[in-house]
FIDO-35086 format. One record per atom (N, C-alpha, C, CB): residue number from 0; residue in one letter; x, y, z. Coordinates in nm, 3 decimals, padded with zeros to 5 digits. Each point is the difference from the previous one (the first is absolute). Glycine has a CB too. Layout:
BEGIN
nr rest u v w
NUM a X Y Z
...
// end
This chain:
BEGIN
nr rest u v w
0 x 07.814 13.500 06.521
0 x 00.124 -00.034 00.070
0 x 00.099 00.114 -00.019
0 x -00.040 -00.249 -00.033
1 x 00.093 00.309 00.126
1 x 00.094 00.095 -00.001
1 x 00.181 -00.054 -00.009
1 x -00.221 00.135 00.143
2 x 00.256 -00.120 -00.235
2 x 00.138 -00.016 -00.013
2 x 00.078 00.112 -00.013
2 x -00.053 -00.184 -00.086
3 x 00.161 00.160 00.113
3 x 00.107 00.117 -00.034
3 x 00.136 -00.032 -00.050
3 x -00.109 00.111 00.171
4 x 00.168 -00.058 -00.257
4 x 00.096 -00.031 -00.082
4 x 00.109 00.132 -00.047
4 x -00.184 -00.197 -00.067
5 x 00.292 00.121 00.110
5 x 00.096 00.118 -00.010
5 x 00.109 -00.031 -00.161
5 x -00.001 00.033 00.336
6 x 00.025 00.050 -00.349
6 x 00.080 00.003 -00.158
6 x 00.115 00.109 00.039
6 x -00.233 -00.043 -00.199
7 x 00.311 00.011 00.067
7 x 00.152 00.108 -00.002
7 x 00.140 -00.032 00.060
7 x -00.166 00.166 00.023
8 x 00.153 -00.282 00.057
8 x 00.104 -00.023 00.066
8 x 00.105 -00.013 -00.100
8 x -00.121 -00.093 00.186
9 x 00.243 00.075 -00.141
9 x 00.097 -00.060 -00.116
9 x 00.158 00.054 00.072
9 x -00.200 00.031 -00.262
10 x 00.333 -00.023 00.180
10 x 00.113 -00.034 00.052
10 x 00.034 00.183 -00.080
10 x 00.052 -00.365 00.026
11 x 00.026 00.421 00.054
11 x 00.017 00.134 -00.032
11 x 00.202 00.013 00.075
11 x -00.362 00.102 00.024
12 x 00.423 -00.036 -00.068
12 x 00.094 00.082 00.026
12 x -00.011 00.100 00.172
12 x 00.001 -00.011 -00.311
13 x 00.068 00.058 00.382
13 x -00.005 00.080 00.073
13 x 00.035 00.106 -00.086
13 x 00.028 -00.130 00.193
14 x -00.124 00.221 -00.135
14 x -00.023 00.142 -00.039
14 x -00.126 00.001 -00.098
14 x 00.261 00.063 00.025
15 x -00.341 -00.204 -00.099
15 x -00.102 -00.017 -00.073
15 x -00.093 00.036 00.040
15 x 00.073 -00.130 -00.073
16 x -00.192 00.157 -00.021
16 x -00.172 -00.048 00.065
16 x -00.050 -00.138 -00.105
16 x -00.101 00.309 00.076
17 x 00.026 -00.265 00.042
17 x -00.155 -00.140 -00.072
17 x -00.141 00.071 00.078
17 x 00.163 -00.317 00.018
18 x -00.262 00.266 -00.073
18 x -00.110 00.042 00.058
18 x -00.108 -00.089 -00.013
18 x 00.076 00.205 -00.030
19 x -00.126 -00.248 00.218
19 x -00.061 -00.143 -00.040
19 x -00.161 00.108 00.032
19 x 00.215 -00.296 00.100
20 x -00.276 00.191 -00.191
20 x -00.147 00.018 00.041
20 x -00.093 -00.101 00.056
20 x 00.029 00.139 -00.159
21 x -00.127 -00.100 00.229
21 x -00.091 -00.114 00.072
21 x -00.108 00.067 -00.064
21 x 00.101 -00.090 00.247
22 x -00.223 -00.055 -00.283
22 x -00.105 00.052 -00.008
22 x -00.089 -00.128 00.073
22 x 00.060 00.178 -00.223
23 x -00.192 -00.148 00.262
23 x -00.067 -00.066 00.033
23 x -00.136 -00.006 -00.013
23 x 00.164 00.004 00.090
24 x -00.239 -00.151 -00.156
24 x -00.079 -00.028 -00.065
24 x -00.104 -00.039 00.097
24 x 00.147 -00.041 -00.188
25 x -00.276 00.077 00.104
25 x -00.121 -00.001 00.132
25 x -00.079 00.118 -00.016
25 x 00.143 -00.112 00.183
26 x -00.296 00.096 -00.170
26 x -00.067 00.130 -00.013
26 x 00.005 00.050 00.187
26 x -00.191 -00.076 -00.272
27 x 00.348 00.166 00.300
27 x -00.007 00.026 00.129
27 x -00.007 00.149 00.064
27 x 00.109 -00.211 -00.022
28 x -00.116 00.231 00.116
28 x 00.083 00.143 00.021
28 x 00.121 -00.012 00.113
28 x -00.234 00.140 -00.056
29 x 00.314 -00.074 -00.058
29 x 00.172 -00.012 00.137
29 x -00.024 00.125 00.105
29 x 00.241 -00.075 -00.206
30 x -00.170 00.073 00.288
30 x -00.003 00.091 00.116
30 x 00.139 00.019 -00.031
30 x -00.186 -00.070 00.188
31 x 00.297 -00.009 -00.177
31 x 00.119 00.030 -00.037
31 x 00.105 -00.095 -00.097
31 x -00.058 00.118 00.212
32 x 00.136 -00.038 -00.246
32 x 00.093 -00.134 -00.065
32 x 00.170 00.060 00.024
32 x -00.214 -00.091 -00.241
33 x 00.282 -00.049 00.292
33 x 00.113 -00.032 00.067
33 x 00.120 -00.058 -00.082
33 x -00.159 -00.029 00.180
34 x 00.305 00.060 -00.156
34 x 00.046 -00.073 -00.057
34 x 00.150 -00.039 00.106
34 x -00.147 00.096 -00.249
35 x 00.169 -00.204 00.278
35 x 00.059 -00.063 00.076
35 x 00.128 -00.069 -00.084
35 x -00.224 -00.015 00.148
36 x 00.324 -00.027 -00.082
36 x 00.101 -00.090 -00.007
36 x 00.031 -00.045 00.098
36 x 00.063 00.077 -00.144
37 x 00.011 -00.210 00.052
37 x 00.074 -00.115 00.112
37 x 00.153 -00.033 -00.089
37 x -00.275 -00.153 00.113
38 x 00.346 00.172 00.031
38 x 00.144 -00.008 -00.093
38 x 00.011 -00.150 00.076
38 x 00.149 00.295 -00.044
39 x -00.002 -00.377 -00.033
39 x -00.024 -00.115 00.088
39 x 00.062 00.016 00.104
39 x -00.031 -00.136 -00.150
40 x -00.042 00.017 00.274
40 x 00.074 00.048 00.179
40 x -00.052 00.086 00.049
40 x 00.197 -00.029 -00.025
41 x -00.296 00.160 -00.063
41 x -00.036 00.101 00.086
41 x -00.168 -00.003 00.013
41 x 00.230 00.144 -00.070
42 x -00.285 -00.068 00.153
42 x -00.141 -00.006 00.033
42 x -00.020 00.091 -00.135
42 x -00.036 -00.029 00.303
43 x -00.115 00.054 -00.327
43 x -00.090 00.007 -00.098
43 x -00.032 00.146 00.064
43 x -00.087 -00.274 -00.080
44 x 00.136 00.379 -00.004
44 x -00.011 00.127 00.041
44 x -00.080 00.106 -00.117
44 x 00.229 -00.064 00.150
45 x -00.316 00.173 -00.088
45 x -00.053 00.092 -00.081
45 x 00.063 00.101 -00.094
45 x -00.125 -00.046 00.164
46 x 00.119 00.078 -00.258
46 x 00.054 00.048 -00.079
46 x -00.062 00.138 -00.045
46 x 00.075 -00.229 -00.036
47 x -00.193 00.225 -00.001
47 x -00.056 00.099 -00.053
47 x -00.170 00.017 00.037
47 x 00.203 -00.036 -00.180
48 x -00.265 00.081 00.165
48 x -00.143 -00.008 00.018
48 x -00.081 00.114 -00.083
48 x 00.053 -00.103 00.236
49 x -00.203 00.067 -00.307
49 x -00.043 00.108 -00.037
49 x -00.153 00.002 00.073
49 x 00.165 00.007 -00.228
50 x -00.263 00.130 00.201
50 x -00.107 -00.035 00.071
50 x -00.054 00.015 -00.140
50 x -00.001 00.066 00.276
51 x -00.111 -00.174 -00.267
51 x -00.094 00.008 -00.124
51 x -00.096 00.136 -00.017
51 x -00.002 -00.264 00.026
52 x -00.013 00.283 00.124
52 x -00.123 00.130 -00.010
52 x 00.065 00.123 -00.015
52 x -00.166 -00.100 00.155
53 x 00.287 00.150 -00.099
53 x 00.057 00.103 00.025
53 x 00.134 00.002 -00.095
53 x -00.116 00.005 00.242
54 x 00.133 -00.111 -00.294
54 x 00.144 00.011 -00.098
54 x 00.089 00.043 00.113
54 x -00.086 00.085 -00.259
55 x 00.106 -00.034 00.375
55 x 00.070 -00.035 00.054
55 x 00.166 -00.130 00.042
55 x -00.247 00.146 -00.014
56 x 00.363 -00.068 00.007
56 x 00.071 -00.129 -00.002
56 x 00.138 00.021 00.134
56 x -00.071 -00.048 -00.320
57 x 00.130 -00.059 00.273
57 x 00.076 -00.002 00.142
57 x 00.098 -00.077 -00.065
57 x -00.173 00.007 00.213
58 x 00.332 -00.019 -00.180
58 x 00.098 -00.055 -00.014
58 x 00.103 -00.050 00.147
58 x -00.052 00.137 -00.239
59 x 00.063 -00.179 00.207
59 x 00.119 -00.061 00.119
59 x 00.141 00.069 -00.013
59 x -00.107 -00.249 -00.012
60 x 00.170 00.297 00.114
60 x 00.153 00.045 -00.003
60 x 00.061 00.009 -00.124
60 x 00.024 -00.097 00.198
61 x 00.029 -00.054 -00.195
61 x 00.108 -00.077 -00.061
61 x -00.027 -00.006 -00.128
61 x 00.048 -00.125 00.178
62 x -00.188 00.214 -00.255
62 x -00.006 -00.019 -00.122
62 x -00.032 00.108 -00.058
62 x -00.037 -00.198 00.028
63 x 00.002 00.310 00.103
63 x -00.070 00.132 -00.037
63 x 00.109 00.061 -00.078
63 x -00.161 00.036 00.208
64 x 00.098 00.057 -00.356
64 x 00.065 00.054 -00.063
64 x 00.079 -00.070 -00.133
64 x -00.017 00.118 00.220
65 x -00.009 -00.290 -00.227
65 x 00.030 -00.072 -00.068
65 x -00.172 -00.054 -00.085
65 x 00.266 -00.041 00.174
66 x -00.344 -00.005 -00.072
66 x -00.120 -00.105 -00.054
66 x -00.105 00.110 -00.007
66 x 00.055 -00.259 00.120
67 x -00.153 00.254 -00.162
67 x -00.097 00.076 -00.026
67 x -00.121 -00.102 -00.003
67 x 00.148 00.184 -00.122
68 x -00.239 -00.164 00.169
68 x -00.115 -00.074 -00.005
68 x -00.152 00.043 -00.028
68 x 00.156 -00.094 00.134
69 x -00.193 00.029 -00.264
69 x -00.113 00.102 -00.033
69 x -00.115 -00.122 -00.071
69 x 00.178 00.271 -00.058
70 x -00.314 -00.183 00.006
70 x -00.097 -00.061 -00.034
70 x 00.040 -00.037 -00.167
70 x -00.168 00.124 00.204
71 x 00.147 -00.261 -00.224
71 x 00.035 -00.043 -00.096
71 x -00.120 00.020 -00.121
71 x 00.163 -00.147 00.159
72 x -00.128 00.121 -00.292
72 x -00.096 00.017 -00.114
72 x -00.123 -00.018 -00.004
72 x 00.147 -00.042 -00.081
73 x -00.156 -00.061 00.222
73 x -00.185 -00.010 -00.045
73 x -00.013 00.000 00.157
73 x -00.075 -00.179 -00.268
74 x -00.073 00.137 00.301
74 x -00.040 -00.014 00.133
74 x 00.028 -00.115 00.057
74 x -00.150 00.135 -00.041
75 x 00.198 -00.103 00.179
75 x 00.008 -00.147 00.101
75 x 00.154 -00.026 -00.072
75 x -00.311 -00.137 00.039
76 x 00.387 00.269 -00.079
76 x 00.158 -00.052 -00.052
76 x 00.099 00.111 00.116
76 x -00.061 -00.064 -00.339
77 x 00.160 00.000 00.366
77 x 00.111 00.073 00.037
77 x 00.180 -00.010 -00.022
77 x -00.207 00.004 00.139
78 x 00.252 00.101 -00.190
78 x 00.112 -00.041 -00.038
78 x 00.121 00.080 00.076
78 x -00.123 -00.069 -00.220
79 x 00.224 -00.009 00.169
79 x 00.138 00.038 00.134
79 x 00.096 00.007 -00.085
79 x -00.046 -00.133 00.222
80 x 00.061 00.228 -00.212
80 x 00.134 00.101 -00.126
80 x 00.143 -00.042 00.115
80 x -00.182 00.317 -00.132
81 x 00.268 -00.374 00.090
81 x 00.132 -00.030 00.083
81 x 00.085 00.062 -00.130
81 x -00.049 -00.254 00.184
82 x 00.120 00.379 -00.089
82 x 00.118 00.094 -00.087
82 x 00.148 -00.029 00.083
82 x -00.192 00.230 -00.077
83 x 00.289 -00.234 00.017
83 x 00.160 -00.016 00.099
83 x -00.026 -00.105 00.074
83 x 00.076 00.236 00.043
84 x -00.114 -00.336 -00.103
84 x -00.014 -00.168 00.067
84 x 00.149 00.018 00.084
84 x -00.148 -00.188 -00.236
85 x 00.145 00.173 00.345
85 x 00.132 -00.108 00.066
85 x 00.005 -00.149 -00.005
85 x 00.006 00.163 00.156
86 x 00.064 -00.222 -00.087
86 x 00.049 -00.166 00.009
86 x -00.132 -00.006 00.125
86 x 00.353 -00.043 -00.057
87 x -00.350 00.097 00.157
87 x -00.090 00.012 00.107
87 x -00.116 -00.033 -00.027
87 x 00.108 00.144 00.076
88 x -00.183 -00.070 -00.215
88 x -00.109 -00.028 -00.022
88 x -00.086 -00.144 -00.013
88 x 00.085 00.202 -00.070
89 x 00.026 -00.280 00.009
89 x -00.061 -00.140 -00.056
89 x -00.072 -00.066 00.098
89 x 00.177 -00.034 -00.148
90 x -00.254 -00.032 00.082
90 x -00.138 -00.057 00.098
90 x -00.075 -00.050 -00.104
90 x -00.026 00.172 00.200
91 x -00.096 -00.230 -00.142
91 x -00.100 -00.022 -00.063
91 x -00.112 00.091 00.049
91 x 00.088 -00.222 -00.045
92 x -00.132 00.307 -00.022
92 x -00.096 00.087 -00.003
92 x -00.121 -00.023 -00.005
92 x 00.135 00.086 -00.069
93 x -00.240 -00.057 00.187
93 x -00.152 -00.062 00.032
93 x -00.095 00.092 00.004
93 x 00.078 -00.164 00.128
94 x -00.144 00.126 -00.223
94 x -00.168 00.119 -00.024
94 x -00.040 -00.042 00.127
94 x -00.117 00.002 -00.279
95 x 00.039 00.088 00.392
95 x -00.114 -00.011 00.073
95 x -00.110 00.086 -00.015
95 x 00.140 -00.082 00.128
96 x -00.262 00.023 -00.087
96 x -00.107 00.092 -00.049
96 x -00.094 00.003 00.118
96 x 00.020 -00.053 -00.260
97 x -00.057 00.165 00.299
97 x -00.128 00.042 00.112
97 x -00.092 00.033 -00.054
97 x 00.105 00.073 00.150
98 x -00.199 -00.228 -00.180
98 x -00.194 00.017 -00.072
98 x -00.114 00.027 00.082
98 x 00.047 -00.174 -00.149
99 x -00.057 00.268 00.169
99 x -00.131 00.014 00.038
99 x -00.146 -00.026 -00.063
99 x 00.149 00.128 00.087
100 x -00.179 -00.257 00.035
100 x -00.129 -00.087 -00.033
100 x -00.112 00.072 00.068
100 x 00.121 -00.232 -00.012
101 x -00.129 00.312 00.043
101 x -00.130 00.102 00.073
101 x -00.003 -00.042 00.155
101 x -00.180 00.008 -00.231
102 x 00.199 -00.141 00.263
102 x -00.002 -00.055 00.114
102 x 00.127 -00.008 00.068
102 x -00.181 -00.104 -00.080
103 x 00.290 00.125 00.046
103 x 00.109 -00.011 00.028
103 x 00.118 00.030 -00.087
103 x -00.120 -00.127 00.125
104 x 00.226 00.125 -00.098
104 x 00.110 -00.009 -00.070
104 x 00.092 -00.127 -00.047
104 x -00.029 00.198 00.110
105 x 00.083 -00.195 -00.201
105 x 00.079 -00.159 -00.030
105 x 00.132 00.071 -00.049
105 x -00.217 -00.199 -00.096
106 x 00.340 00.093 00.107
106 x 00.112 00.015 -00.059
106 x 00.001 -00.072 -00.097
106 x 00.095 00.058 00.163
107 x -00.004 -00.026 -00.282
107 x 00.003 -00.191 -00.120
107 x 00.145 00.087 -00.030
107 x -00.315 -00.143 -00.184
108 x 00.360 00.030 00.184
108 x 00.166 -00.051 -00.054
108 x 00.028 -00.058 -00.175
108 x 00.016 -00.100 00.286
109 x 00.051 00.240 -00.341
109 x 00.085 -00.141 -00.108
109 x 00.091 -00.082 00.013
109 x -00.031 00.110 -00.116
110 x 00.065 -00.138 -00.002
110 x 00.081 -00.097 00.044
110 x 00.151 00.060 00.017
110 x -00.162 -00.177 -00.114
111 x 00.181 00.278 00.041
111 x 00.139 00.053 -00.029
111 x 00.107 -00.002 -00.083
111 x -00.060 -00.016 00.144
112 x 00.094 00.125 -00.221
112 x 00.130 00.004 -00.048
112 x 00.108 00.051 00.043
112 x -00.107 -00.013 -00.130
113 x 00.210 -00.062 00.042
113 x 00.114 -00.016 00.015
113 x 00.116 00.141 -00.060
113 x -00.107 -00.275 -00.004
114 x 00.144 00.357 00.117
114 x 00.131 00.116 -00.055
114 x 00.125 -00.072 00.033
114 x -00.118 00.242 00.057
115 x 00.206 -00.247 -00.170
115 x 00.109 -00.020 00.021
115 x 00.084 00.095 -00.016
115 x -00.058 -00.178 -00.034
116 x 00.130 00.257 00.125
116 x 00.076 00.114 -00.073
116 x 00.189 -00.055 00.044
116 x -00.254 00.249 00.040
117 x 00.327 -00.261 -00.153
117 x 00.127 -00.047 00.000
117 x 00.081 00.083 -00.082
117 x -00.075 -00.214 00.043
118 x 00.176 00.185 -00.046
118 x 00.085 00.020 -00.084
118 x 00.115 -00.070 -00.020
118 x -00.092 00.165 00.032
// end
């Protein structure tokens, strides 16, 4: 059974970091791994992305130069370095994962944590 589980969330200052990590359990192979938010009221938007094969990565605008997104400590991990948090940021933050089953591709969803950035 493939699960995925995100960690690190928590309540930070503007101008803070935190750095959440996803990992996901399963003898699999990722194709990619994603990391998304949902603020409340707003649609469920991309954030960051890495490629499993190419380490390849990608950021969105509104965060480039702040988040960093990279391969985490072990395999099938990815983590999301958030530097100069704004108020903007807060959301709940969602691992997605692209497994490649030989026959196809699948998405799987965590469940998500929680950034609070206040002051």
């Amino acid at each position: 059974q493939i699960q995925v589980v995100e960690s690190g969330g928590g309540s930070v200052q503007p101008g803070g970091s935190l750095t959440l990590s996803c990992e996901v359990s399963g003898d699999i192979r990722t194709n990619a791994m994603y990391w998304y938010r949902q603020a409340p009221g707003k649609e469920r938007e991309m954030v960051a992305s890495i490629s499993s094969h190419s380490g390849r990565t990608s950021v969105v605008d509104s965060v480039r130069g702040r988040f960093t997104i990279s391969r985490g400590h072990a395999r099938n991990t990815a983590d999301l370095t958030m530097n100069n948090l704004e108020l903007e940021d807060s959301a709940v933050y969602y691992c997605k994962v692209n497994v490649d089953h030989g026959v196809g591709y699948w998405d799987y969803w965590g469940q998500g944590t929680q950034v609070n950035v206040s002051s």
